[in-house]
C-alpha positions as CSV (number, residue, x, y, z in Angstrom):
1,X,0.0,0.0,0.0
2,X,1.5,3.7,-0.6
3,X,1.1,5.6,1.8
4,X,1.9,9.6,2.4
5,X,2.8,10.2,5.9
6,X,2.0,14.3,5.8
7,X,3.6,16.4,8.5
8,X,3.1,19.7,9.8
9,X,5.7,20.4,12.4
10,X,5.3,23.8,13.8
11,X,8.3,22.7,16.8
12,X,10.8,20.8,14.6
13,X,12.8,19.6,17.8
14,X,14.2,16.1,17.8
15,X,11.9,14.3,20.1
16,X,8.9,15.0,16.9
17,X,11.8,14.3,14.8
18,X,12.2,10.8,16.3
19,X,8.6,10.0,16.5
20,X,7.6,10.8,12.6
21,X,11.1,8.2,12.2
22,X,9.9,5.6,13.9
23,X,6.3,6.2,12.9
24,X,7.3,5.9,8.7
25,X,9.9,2.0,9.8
26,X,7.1,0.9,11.6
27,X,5.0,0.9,8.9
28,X,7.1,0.6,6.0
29,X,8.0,-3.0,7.9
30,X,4.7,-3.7,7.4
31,X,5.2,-3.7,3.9
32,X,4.3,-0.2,3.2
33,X,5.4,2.1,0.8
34,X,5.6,5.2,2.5
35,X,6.6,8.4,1.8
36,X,6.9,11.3,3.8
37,X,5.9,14.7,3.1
38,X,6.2,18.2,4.9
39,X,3.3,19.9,4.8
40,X,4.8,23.2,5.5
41,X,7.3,23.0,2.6
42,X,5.7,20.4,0.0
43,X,2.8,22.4,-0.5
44,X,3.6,23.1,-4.6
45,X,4.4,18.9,-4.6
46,X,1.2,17.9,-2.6
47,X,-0.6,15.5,-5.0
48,X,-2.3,12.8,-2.4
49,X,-4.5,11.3,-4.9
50,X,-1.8,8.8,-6.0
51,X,-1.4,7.3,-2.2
52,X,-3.5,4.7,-0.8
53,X,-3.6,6.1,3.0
54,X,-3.0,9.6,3.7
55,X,-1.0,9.7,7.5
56,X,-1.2,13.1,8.6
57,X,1.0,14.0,12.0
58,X,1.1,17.2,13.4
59,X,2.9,18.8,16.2
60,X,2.8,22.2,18.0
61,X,4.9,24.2,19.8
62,X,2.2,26.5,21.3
63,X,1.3,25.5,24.9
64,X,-2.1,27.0,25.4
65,X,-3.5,27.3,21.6
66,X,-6.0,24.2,20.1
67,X,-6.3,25.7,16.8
68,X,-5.1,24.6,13.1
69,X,-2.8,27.2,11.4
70,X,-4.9,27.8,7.9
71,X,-1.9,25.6,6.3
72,X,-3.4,22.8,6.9
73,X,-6.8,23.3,5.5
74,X,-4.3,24.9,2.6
75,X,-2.4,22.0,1.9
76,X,-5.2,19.6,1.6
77,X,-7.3,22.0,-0.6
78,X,-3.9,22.0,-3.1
79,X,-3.3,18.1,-2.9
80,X,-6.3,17.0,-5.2
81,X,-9.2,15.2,-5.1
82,X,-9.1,13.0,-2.1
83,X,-13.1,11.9,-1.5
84,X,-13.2,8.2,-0.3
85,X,-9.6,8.0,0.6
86,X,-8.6,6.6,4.0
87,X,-6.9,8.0,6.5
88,X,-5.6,8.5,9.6
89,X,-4.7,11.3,12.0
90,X,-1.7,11.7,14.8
91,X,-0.9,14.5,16.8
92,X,2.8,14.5,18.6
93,X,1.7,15.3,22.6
94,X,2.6,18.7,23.7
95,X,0.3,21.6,25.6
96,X,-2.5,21.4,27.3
97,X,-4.5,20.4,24.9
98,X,-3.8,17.7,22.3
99,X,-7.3,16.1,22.3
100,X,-9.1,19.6,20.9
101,X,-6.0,19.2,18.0
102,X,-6.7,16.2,16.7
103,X,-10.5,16.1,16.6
104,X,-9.9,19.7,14.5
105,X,-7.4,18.0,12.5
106,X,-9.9,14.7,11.9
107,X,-12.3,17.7,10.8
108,X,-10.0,19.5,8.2
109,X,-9.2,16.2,6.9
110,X,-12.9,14.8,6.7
111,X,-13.8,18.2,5.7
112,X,-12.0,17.3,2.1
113,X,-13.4,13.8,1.5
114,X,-10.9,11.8,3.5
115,X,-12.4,9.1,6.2
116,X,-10.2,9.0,8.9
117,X,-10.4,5.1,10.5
118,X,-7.5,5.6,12.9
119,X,-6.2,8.8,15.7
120,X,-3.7,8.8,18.7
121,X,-2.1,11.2,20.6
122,X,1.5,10.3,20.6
123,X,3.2,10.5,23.8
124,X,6.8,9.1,23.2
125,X,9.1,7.3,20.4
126,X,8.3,3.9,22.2
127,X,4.3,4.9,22.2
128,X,5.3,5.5,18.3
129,X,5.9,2.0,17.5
130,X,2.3,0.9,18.6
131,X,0.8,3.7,16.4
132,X,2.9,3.3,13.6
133,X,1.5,-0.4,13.1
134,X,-2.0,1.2,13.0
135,X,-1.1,3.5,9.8
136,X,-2.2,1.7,6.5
């Protein structure tokens, strides 16, 4: 299965670093193709309708904020028709307020056609390997 593991990684610190590594060998040891995008630089590239599963993980540095930056509703109104694709949604843990995150990121997401079977808050690189056998 090909699968784009999309990131949006507002702090790009080594602990989300690590995660989004072990996240893409997990499931590329599945037997997954995956390849990972940044959502924050790819956005002329962003072409999701040739992938299988759509992975998105974000990750933000603000403590106290629960909103989206608009790049994210951006990127997935550039990346083509996606109705009917699957999905799946992961946000890095950091804040107060990681559960608010990801149900607005499995909004933006099902807001363009994509059905989301699968979310996690990510707590840790070892929490990763559990969640990365759920993508795909």
């Amino acid at each position: 299965m090909r699968i784009a593991l999309v990131t949006f990684m507002e702090s790009d610190d080594a602990r989300s670093s690590a995660i989004v590594s072990r996240l893409a060998s997990v499931a590329s040891a599945r037997g997954n193709v995956v390849e990972r995008l940044s959502g924050t630089n790819d956005s002329q590239l962003a072409r999701l309708s040739m992938f299988d599963y759509v992975a998105v993980v974000y990750s933000s540095r603000s403590i106290f904020s629960s909103a989206l930056p608009a790049a994210v509703s951006d990127y997935f109104a550039k990346s083509g028709p996606l109705t009917g694709k699957k999905g799946c949604a992961i946000v890095v843990k950091s804040g107060l307020f990681p559960g608010r995150i990801c149900r607005a990121l499995m909004h933006a997401m099902e807001a363009e056609g994509v059905c989301v079977d699968y979310f996690e808050i990510v707590r840790d690189v070892a929490h990763a390997d559990s969640v990365g056998a759920m993508i795909g």
